[in-house]
Backbone as a chain_set.jsonl record, in Angstrom:
{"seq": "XXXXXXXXXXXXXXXXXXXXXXXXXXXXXXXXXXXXXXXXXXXXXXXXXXXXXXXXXXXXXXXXXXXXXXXXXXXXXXXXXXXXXXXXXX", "coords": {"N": [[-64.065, 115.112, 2.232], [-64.925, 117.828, 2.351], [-62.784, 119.023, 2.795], [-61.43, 119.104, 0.417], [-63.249, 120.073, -1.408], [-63.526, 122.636, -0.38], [-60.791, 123.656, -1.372], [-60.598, 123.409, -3.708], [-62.421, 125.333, -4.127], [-60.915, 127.734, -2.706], [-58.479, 127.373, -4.643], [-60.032, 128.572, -7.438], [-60.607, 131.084, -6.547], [-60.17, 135.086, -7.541], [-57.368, 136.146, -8.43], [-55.846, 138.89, -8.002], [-53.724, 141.459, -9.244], [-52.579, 143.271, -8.941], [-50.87, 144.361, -6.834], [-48.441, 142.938, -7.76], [-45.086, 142.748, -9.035], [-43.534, 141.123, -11.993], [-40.196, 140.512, -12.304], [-36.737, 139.777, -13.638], [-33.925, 138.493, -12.552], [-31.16, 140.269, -13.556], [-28.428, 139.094, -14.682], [-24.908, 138.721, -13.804], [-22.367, 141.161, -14.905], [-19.862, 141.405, -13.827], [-18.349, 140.215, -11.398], [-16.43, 140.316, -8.806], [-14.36, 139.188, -5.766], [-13.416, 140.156, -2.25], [-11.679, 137.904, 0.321], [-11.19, 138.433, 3.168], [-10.047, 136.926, 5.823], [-9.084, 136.869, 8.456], [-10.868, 139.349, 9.633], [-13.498, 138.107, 8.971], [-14.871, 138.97, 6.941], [-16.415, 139.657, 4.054], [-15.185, 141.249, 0.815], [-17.776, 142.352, -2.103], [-17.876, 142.777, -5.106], [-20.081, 143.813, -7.605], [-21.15, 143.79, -10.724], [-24.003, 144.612, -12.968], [-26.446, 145.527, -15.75], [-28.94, 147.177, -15.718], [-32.684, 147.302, -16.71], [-34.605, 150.578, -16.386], [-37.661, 151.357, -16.117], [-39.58, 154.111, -16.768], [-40.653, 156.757, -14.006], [-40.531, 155.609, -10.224], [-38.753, 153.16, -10.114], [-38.493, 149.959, -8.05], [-35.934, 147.59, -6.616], [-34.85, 145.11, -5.217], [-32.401, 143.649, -3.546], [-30.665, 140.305, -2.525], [-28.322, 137.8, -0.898], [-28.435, 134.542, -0.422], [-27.948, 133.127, 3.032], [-26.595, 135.306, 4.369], [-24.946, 137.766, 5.929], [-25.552, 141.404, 5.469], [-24.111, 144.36, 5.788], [-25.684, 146.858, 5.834], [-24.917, 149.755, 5.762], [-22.893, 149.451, 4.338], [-24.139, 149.328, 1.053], [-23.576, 150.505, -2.088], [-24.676, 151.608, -4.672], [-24.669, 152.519, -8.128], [-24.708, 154.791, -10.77], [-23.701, 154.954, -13.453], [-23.419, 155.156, -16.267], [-25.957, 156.48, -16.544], [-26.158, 158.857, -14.44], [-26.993, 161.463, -14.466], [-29.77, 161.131, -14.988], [-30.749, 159.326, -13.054], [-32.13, 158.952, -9.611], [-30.87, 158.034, -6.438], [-32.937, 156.378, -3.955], [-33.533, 155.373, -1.53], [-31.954, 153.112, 0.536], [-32.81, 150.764, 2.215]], "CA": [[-64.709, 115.72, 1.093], [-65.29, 119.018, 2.779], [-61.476, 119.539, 2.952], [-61.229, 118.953, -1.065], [-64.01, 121.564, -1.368], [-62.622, 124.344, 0.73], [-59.062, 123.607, -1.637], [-61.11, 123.703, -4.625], [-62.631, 126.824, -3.634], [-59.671, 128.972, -2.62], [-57.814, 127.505, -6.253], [-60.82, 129.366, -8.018], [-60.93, 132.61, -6.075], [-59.734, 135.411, -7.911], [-56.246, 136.734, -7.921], [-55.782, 140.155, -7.563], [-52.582, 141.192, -9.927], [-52.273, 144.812, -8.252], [-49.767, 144.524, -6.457], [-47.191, 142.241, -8.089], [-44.773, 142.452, -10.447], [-42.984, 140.498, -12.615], [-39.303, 140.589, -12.907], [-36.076, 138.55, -13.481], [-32.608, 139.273, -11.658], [-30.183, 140.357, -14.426], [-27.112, 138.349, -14.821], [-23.517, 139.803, -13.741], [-21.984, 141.24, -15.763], [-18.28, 140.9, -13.228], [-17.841, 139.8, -10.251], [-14.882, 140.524, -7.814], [-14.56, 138.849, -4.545], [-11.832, 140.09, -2.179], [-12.112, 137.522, 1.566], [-10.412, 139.019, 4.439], [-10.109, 135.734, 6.704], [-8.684, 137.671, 9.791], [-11.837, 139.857, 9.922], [-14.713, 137.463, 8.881], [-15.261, 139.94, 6.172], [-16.035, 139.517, 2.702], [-16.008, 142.034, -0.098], [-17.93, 142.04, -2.744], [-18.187, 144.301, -6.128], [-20.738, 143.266, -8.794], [-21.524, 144.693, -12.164], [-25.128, 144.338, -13.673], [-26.369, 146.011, -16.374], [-30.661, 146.744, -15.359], [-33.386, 148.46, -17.87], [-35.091, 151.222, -16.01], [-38.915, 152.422, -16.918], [-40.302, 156.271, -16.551], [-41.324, 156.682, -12.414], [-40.273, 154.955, -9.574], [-38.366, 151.808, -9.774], [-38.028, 149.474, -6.663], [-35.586, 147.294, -6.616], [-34.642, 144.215, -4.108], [-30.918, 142.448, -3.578], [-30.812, 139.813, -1.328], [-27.647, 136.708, -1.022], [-28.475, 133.466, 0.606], [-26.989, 132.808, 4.056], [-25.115, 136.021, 4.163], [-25.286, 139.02, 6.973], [-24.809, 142.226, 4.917], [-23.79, 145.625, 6.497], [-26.879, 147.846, 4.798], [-24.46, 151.163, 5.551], [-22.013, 149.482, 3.34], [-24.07, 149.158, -0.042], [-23.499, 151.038, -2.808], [-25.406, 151.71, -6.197], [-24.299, 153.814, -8.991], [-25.644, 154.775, -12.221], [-22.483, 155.126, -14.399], [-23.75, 156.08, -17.64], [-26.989, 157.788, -16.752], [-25.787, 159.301, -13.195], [-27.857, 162.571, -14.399], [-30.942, 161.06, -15.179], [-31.258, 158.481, -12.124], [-31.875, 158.921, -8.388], [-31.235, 156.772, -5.25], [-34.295, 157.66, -3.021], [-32.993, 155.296, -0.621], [-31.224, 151.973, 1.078], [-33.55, 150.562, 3.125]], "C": [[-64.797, 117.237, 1.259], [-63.815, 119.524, 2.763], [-61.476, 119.992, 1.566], [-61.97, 119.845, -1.704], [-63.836, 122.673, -1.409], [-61.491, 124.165, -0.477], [-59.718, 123.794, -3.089], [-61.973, 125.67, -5.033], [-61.927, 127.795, -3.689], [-58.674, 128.745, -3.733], [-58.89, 128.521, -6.871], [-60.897, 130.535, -7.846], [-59.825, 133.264, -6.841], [-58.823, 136.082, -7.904], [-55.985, 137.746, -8.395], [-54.243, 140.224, -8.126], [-51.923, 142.665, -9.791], [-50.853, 145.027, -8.132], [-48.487, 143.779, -6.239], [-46.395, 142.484, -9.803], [-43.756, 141.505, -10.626], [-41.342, 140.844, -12.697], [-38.116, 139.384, -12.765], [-34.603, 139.811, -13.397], [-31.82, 139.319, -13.14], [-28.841, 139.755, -13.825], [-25.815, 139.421, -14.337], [-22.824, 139.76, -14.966], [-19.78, 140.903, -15.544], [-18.986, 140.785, -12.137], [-16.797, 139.936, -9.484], [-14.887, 140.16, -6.253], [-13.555, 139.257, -3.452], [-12.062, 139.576, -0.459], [-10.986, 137.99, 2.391], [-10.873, 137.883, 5.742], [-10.043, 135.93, 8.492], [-10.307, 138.49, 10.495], [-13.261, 139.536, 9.804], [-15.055, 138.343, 7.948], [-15.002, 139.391, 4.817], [-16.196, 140.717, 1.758], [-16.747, 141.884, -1.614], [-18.51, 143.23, -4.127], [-18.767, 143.531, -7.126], [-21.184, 144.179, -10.028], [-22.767, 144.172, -12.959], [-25.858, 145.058, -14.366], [-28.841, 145.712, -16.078], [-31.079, 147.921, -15.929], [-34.238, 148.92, -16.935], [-36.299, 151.109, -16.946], [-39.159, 153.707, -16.243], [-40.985, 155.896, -15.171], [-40.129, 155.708, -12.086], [-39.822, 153.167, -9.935], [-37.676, 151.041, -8.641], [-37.256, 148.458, -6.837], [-34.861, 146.902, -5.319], [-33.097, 143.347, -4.476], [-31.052, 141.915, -2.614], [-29.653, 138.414, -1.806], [-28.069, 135.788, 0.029], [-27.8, 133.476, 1.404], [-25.92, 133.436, 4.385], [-26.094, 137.281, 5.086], [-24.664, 140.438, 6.045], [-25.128, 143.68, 5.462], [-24.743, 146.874, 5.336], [-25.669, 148.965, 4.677], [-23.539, 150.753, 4.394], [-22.534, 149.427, 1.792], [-24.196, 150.469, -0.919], [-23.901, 150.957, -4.642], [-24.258, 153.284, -6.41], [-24.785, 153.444, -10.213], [-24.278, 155.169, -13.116], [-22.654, 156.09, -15.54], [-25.048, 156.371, -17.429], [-27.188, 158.84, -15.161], [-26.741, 160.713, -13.104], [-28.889, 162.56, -14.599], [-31.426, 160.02, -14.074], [-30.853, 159.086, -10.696], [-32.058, 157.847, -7.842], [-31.985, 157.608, -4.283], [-33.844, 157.105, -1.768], [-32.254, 153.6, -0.136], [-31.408, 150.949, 1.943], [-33.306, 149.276, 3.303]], "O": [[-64.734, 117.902, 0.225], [-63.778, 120.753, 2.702], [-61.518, 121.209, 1.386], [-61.429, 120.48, -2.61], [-63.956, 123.542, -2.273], [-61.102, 125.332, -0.431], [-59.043, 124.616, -3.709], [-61.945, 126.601, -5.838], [-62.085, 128.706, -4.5], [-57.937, 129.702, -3.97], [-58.418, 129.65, -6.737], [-61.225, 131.255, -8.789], [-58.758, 132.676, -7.016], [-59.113, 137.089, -7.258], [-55.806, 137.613, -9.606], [-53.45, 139.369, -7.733], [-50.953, 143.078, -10.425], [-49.998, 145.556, -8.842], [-47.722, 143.778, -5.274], [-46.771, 142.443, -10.974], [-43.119, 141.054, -9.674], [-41.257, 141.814, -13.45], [-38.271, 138.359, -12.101], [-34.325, 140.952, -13.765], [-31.927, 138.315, -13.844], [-28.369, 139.958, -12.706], [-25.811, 140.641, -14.5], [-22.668, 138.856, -15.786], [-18.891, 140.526, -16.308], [-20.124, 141.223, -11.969], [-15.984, 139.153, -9.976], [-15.48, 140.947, -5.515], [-12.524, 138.616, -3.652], [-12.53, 140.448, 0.273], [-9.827, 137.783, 2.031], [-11.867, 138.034, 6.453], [-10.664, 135.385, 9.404], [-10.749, 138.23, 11.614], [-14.152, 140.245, 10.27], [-16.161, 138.683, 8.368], [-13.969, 138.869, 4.398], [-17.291, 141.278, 1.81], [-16.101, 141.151, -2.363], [-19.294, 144.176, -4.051], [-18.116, 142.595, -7.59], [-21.536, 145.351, -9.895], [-22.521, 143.203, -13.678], [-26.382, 145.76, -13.501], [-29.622, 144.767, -16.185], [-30.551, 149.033, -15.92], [-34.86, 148.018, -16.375], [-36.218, 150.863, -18.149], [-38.781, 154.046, -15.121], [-41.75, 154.934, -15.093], [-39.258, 155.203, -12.795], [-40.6, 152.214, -9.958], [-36.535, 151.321, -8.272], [-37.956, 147.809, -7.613], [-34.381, 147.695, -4.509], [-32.845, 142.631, -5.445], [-31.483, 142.532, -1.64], [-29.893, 137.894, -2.896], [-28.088, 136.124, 1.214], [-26.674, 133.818, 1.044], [-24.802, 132.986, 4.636], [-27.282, 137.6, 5.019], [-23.445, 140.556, 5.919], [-26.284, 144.093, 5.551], [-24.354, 147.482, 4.338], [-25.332, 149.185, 3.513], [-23.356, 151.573, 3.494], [-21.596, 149.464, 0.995], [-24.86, 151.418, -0.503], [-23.364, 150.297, -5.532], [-23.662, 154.181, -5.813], [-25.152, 152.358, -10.662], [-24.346, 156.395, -13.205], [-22.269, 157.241, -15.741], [-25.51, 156.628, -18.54], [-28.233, 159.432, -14.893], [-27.193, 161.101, -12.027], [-29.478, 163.64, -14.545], [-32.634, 159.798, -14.149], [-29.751, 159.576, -10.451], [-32.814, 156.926, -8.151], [-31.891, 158.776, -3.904], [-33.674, 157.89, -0.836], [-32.178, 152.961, -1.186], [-30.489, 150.283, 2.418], [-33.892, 148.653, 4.188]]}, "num_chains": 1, "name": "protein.A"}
């Protein structure tokens, strides 16, 4: 009973909406895969089309079950290259 309590309890307590946000991964727009079998190497070039707001936007990529070489990724802003910075690659 005392378990069911406590679980009742910590459902009720109030959640704190600070420091989360909401978003959903945009779809590709291409894809290009090119596997290099010899070198265990895969490449991979994706195209996704993502709506900025005014300030800082953080943004997370991550592929299941895959080791990826941080020095190798690359962002670009195509069509607004003069109004967006990369702060960094972390």
């Amino acid at each position: 009973m005392k378990r069911i309590l406590a679980l009742i309890l910590i459902a009720a307590l109030p959640v704190s909406g600070r420091n989360i946000d909401l978003s959903t991964v945009p779809g590709r727009d291409t894809i290009q895969l090119s596997i290099y079998n010899a070198e265990d190497l895969t490449l991979v070039r994706e195209t996704r089309q993502v709506t900025f707001k005014q300030g800082a936007n953080p943004l997370q990529f991550s592929w299941a079950n895959t080791l990826i070489d941080p020095t190798s990724v690359e962002i670009r802003f195509p069509r607004a290259e003069d109004r967006l910075e990369l702060l960094d690659t972390t």
